[in-house]
Every structure is written in structure tokens, then in C-alpha cells.
N, C-alpha and C positions, 0 to 999 in steps of 0.2 A: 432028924434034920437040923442043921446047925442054923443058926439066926441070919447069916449071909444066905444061906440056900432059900432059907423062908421068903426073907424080901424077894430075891430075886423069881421066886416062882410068884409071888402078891403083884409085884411089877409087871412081870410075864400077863396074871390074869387082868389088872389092868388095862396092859396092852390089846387082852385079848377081846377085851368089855370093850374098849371105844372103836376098832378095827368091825366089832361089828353092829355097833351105832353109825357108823360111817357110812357100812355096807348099807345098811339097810334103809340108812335116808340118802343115800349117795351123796355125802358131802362131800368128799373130794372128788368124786366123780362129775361133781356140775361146778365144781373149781371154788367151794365155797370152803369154810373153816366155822367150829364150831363159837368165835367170838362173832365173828359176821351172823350166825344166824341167830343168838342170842340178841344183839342191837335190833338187827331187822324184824325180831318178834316183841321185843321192845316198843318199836314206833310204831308197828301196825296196830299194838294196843291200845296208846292212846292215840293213835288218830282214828281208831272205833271207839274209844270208852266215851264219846258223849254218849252212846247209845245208852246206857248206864241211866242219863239224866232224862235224856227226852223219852225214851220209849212207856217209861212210867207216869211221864206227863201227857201223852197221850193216849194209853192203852187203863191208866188209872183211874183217869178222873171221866173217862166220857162212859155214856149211862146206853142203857139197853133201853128197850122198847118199855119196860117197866118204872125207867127211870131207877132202876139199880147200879151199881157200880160191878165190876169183871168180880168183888171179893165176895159178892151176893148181897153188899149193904146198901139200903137205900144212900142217895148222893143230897137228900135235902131233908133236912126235918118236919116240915109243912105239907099239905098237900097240896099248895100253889105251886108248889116247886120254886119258891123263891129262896127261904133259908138255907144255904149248902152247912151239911154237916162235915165241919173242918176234921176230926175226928176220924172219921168213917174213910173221906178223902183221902187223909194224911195214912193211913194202914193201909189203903187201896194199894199208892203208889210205892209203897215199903214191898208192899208183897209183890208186887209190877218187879221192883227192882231188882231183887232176891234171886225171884225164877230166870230173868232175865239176864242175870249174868251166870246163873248155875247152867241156863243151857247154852250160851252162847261159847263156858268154858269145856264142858262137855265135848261138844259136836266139836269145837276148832280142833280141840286134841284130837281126836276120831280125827278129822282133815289131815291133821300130822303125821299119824300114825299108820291110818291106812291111804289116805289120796299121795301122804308124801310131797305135799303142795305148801306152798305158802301163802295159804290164802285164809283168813280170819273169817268166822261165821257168824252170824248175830241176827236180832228180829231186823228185818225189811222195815225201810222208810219207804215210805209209802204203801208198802202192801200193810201197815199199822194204821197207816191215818184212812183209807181205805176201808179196814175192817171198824173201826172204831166210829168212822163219821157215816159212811154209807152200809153198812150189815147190819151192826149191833140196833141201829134204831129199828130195824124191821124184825127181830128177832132176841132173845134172848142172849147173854153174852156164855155161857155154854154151847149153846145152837149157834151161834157164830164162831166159835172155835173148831167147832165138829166141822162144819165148812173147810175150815183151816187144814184138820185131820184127813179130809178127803182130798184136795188138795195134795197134801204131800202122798196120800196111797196113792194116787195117780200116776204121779211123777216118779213115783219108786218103781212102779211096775213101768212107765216107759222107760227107764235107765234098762231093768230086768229082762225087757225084751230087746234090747239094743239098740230103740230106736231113739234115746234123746243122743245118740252117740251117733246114729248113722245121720241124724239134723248137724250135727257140729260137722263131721266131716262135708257135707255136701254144699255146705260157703262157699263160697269161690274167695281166694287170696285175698283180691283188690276189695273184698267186703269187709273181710276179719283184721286186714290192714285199718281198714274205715272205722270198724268199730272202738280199734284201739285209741286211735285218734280221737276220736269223738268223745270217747271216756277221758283220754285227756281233757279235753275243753270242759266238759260233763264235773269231773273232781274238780277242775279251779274255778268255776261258776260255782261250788258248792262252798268250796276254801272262803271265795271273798264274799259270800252271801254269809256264811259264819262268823265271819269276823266283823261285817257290817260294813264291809268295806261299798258293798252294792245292796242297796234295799231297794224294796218297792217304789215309785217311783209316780212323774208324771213327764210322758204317757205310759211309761211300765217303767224301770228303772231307774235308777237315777244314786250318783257317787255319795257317800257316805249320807250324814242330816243333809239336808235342802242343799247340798249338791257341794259338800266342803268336807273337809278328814278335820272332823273335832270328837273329842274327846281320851281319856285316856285308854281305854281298851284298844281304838283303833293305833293310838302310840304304841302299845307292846305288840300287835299287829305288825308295825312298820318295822319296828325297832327289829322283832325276832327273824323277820322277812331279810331284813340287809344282813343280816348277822348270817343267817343260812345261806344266803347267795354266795356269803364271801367265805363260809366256811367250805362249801362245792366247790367253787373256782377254786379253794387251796386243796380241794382232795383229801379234806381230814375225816380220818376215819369215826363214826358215829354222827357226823355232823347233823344229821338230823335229829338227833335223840338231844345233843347236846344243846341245837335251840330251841327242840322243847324247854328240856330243865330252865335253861337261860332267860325263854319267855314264862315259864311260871314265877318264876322266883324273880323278876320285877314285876310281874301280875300281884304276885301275894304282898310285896312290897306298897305296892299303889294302894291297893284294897286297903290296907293298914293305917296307910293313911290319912286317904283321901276317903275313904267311907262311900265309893264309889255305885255299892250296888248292881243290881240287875237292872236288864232294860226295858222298859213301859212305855205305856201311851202318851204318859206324860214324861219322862226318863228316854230319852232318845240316846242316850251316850251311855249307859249301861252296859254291863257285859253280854253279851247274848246269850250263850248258855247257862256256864258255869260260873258259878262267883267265886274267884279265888281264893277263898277267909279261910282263916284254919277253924277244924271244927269240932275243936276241946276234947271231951272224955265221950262226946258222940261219933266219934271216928271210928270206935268199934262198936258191932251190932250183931247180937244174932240174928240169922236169918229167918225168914217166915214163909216155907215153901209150899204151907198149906194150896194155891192156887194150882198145885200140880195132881192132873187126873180130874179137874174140874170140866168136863166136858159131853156136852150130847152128840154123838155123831149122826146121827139120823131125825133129829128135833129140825132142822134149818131146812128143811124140805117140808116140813109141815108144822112152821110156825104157831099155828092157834090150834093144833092138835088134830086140824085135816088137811090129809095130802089132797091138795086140788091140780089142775094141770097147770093152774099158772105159778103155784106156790112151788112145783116141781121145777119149771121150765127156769122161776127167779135165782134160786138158788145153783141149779146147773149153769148157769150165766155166771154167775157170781162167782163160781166156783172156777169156769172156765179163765174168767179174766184175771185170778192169784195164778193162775196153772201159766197162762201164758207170761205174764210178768216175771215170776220165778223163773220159769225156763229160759228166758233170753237173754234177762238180768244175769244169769248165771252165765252163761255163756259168753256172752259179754266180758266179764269180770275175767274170765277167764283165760282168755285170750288177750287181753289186757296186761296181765298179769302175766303171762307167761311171754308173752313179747316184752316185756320191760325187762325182765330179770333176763331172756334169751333163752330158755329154757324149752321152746317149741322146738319141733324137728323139723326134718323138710319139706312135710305135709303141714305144717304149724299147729300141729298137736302137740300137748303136754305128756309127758309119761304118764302113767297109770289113766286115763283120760276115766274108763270107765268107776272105778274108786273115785275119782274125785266126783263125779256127777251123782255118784251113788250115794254119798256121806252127804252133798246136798241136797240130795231129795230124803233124805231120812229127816235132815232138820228141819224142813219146813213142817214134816210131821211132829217132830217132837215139838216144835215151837206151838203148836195149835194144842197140842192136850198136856203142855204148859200153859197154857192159857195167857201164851206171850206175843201174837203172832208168828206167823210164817218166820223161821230165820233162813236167811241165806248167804252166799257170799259177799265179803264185802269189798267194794272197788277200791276200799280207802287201805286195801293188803298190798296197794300199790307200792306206797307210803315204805312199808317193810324192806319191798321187793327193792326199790330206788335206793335203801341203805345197805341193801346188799344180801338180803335171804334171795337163800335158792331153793331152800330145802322143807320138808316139811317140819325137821325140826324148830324152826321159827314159828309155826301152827304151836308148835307146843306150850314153848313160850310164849306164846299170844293167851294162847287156852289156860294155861295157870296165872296168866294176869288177872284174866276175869275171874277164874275162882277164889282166889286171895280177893279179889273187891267185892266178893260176895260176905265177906267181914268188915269190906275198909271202904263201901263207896264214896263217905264223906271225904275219904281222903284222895279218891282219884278224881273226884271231882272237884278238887284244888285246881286241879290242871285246865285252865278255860281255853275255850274254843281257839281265843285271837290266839293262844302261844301255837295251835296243833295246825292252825287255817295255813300257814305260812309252809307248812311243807307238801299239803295238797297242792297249793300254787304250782309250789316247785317240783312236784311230781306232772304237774300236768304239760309244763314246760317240759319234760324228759320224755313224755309219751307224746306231743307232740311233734318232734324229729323225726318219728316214724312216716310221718306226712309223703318225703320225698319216694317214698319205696310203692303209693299208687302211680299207673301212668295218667298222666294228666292229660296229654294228646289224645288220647283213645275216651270221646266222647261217652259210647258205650258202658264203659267202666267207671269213666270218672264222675257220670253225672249221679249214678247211684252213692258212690261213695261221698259225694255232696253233703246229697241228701242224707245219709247218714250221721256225717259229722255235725252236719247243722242243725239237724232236730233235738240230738242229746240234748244241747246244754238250751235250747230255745225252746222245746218242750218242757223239760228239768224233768227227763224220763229214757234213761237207757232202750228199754223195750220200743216207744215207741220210734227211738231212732231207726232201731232197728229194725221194725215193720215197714217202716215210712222205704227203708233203701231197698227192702227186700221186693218189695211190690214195685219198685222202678225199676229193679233190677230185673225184673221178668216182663213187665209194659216193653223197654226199651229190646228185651233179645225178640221178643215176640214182632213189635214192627220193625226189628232189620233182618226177620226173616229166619231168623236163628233158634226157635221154639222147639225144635228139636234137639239141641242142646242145652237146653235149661232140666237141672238131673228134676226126677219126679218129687223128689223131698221138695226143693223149690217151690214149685207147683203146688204142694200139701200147703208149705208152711205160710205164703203171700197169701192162698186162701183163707187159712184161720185169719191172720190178719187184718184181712176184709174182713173179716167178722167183728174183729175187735174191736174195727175203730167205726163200726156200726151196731156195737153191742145199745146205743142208747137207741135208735132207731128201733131193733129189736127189744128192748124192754117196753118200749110203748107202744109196741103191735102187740106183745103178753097182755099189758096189763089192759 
């Protein structure tokens, strides 16, 4: 074979290598190109890699029933429990973080590969603080992970019988429309709560310190915010990756400075998550996976070593309410996400529907015998999707982010919140538009989807929006007469809900 035939059949096989990367994540079948889904895997990264920072500050340092830490080491050197051993803490949260991005890159890839989505995996905020403030002190942090692990067998086997699929289709439109919406408003209460832009408050809220925009974090907040609005308005491509970079790199600049720090009880103008400092020759690290297979599955049902009815009935409770949260949370996101990018069909289902529900209920199981909590999807793959993934190759990219940070976290945690807050805003402005596509005239409809939009961000709870609309949404068919067409999933699903949001009434009939 002469050197011109070589190329040309090396070129040939090239051809033939991306023709069926194409095919098989359908890039140009959903009109996308494979620079689009590199960006959009890109930004879906960091606007999840705080998860990097926080999940280890709360899955790290908070103590079991023993007063141990998730790594087995006691959290205080004394028996008052007043001395915290820094030491013991500071290996907690290393090992917290480790697993935490081995699995969250894991499972996203698996999203990629097989759901073919664009949507990024990682531990649950709130299904963390969750296990960590309300399980772990009743039980063992092993035995609270085992909870986790059942938890996701649950959820795998409802995928496996088709029933978390035949729940997704049995939404009605004007719900799944509500939902999206509502996760809009749900990610920019989250955006400007990250950035400090909105803190707690008196009577609840209230705009930046004592009710004014000081200090410099919420400047590169502002600054990266104009900077992304007017890079959208011009249509430039990467725009939101580009005011990431643009808000870290006056972030890193400030910090250098101005010696600005984290933020405190007594530090109100601090960064809120991340500090953007560089961080020298500790920017690489080997990882410390040891907390992986660390788990009892059958200990959290019988905490002191006997199953009693009520140690049984506490844990099935507890068990139920990650089951429910993951499941709607998921769904949620999902629809979300595939109405942003338009990638739903005319039933407003996503392709592969069952693969993607399926790769998420596997993480929530991996997440638990990683000893990292429940992961699931995250709403912030919006972020991706609004830069223009369609594909699951952007999962992929997102997926190898996090495993390259499972070497470099010091470094991706340069990137502080205020530079990533500014594109959830503007994601939530874009999911927002969808608003006009409920009918608003039609009582019946509109007032669940209300409810819907309005609990997200006013609970600071996906799920519970979602209950709150699902259970008006059957009240209202039921007195105009209509209970005959509400499908029976409906029916199932508004009653678990009742349950849910009487789970504490029910823990105090147990106990």
C-alpha cells in the first residue's frame, strides 16, 4: 500500500470512528456538533463542582450516634466531646471528597454513554444534609449508608418493572410544563443564595448584608452577571463557560489582593463557598477511596443490634422519604432539562427515557456503599443544556471533569460560587419563558401549576413542589367532577405524598 492509500484509508477510518460517535449519541441528529457538547459539558461541571467542596463539609465532619466520623474516627479527642480532633476531620473530608468525585464521575459517564442525556450526576443536596443531621445520629454511619443502599435497590427495581416510567408518562402536560418552570425559579433562588446575593433574613430573606450589595465577592457576582447577559444578547458561542473563566480570574485576582477570605459569623462579605487562592504544590493529591464498600445494609433497621417494630417501621420511613425525594427530584430535572435543550418529543419525553431513569437509580445505590450519599441528577445540567448540549456526550465531559478533580480538587475549587451563581440566574431566566405554554384561563390547570411553581423555590425543595401540585391537581379534577379521569398512577402517586408530608405525624404515632 503506497503512503497516499495509507492516509486515505487512516482518514477513511477516522471518518468512520466519529460517523459512529455521532450515531450513537445522535449529535447531529438533535442538531448539535461535537464543540457544542464539549462547552455544555464544560459548564455543567462547574456549575456542579461546588459539590466537590460542600458534600465533604457535610457528609465529613458530622458524627454518628457514636460520635464518630463517616471514616470510623472519633470527631473529638475528650470525652465531653468538646475537643474536635482537626486531624481525624481534616482525612474525614479528603476521603468525603475523593469518593465523591470518583462516583459522581463514574455514574455521569454511565448517563453519557448509556441514558445518552445531558445531564450530570452527583451526591443530593439535601438528601446529604438529610442523612448526615437526621439518620446518622440515630444510627451508625455504615447503617446509614445501608439505608442509602436500599434506597437505590428500590428505585432500580421500580425503573426494572417500568413503573418509575409508567409515573413519568402519567403527568399531565400543564404539570411537567409547571415543573420546569418552577426549577427555573428553584436554580436562581439557588444562583443568588450562592452568591449571597439573598441571605437569611428578617422576616426570612433579606438582599445581600443588612439589606445592601457590599463586599467584593458579590462584585464579581455583578460583574460576571452583566458580562453573561451581554455575552447572550450577542449570541457568542461559549458564553457561559467564558464568564465563568472571566469571573474566576477577577475572583483569583481580588483574593490576591485583598486577602478577602471565607465567609463567617463575624465575616459577612466573604466568599461563600470556594476561596478562589491558588493552592501551591497541594493542588495535586492522591486520592483516599478507602470509604468505598464501607457499609451495613441491614444494621439501620436494627440500630442497637434488635430489630424491634418501631426500629423497623423508623428506618422504612426514612428509607421511604430518600425514595421519594430521589424519585421526583429526578424527574423533575428531567424534564427540565429536556425542555430547555427541546429535546422532548410530543409526548414530552426524552429518548432513551428508561436508560436515563435507570443509570439514576443505580447512583443513588452506588452513592450509599460509597459512603457518599444518595447521587442523583442534577438540575444545575441545565446550565450545560442553555450552552448548548444535547447530547449525552456532554455527560461525558462533565464525567471526566470530575475524575481529573479527583487529583486537582484544590484546583477546581479556585472556581468560587459568585463566578458559577450568575449562570444559574441566567438559566433560570431561560426556563422561565416556558411559563407561556401553561393555560392560564383554565382554572383547573392553572391553579395546580401554581402551586407547583411556587413551592420549588419557597420550600427550597423540588419534590416538595411537586407533591404540593400533584395533590391539587387530583382535589381540584375530583370536585369538578372529573375523578374519573385522573389516570390511577395519579391516585398512587398524591397518596404517597400524603404520606410524605405527614411522615412527622407518622414518626410520632412509631415512636
Amino acid at each position: 500500500m503506497t503512503s497516499s492509500s495509507a492516509q486515505g484509508a487512516a482518514i477513511a477510518g477516522g471518518d468512520q470512528q466519529q460517523s459512529g460517535l455521532d450515531r450513537w449519541f445522535e449529535i447531529t441528529k438533535r442538531g448539535s456538533s461535537l464543540p457544542r457538547e464539549v462547552r455544555g459539558g464544560l459548564v455543567t461541571f462547574f456549575a456542579m463542582a461546588y459539590i466537590l467542596a460542600l458534600n465533604p463539609l457535610i457528609i465529613g465532619t458530622a458524627t454518628d450516634k457514636n460520635g464518630n466520623l463517616v471514616s470510623g474516627a472519633p470527631k473529638f479527642t475528650d470525652a465531653a466531646q468538646t475537643v474536635v480532633d482537626a486531624a481525624a476531620v481534616g482525612q474525614s473530608i479528603g476521603m468525603v471528597a475523593a469518593a465523591t468525585a470518583l462516583v459522581a464521575g463514574v455514574m455521569t459517564i454511565l448517563m453519557g454513554v448509556v441514558g445518552r442525556f445531558p445531564i450530570g450526576i452527583a451526591t443530593g443536596l439535601g438528601l446529604n444534609a438529610m442523612l448526615a443531621y437526621v439518620v446518622a445520629p440515630q444510627m451508625t454511619w455504615p447503617q446509614a449508608m445501608g439505608l442509602v443502599v436500599c434506597e437505590g435497590a428500590v428505585v432500580t427495581l421500580l425503573v426494572l418493572t417500568g413503573f418509575r416510567e409508567a409515573v413519568f408518562r402519567a403527568v399531565p402536560p400543564s404539570l411537567r410544563t409547571a415543573i420546569s418552570v418552577g426549577i427555573g425559579l428553584f436554580i436562581t433562588l439557588v444562583g443568588l443564595a450562592d452568591a449571597g446575593i439573598i441571605r437569611p433574613g428578617s422576616p426570612l430573606v433579606e438582599l445581600g448584608v443588612g439589606g445592601s450589595l457590599v463586599g467584593w465577592p458579590i462584585f464579581v457576582f455583578v460583574v460576571t452577571f452583566v458580562l453573561l447577559a451581554i455575552l447572550q444578547m450577542r449570541r457568542v458561542r461559549g458564553a457561559m463557560l467564558w464568564a465563568i473563566f472571566g469571573g474566576t480570574v477577577l475572583a483569583v485576582i481580588l483574593e490576591t489582593i485583598a486577602k478577602i477570605g471565607a465567609v463567617g459569623e463575624e465575616h459577612a462579605t466573604g466568599w461563600a463557598l470556594n476561596v478562589p487562592a491558588f493552592p501551591g504544590w497541594q493542588a495535586f493529591a492522591s486520592p483516599d477511596l478507602s470509604l468505598i464498600g464501607k457499609v451495613d445494609i441491614i444494621g439501620g433497621f436494627a440500630p442497637d443490634g434488635n430489630a424491634t417494630l418501631a426500629s423497623v417501621l423508623t428506618a422504612a420511613l426514612l428509607v421511604f422519604s430518600l425514595l421519594l425525594a430521589d424519585f421526583f427530584d429526578t424527574m423533575g430535572t428531567v424534564v427540565a432539562v429536556g425542555a430547555e435543550g427541546g429535546i422532548l418529543n410530543k409526548d414530552g419525553e426524552p429518548p432513551h427515557l428508561r436508560e436515563i431513569l435507570l443509570i439514576d437509580s443505580i447512583a443513588a445505590l452506588a452513592g450509599g456503599a460509597s459512603s457518599v450519599s444518595s447521587n442523583t441528577s442534577f438540575v444545575e445540567s441545565t446550565a450545560g443544556v442553555a450552552e448548548g448540549a444535547r447530547t449525552g456526550f456532554a455527560s461525558v465531559i462533565t464525567g471526566v471533569g470530575f475524575l481529573v478533580a479527583l487529583f486537582i480538587t484544590p484546583v477546581v475549587n479556585m472556581v468560587p460560587s459568585e463566578a458559577v451563581a450568575p449562570v444559574l440566574v441566567v438559566v433560570g431566566f431561560l426556563m422561565m419563558t416556558q411559563v407561556t405554554e401553561i393555560p392560564w384561563n383554565d382554572m383547573e390547570i392553572a391553579i395546580p401549576a401554581f402551586v407547583t411553581i411556587a413551592f420549588m423555590p419557597f420550600s427550597y425543595s423540588i419534590t416538595v413542589g411537586i407533591g404540593a401540585g400533584f395533590i391539587m391537581y387530583v382535589v381540584l379534577k375530583v370536585f369538578n367532577g372529573k375523578a374519573a379521569k385522573v389516570h390511577v398512577l395519579m391516585w398512587v402517586v398524591a397518596a404517597l405524598f400524603l404520606i410524605y408530608f405527614m411522615q412527622g405525624l407518622i414518626s410520632g404515632a412509631v415512636a
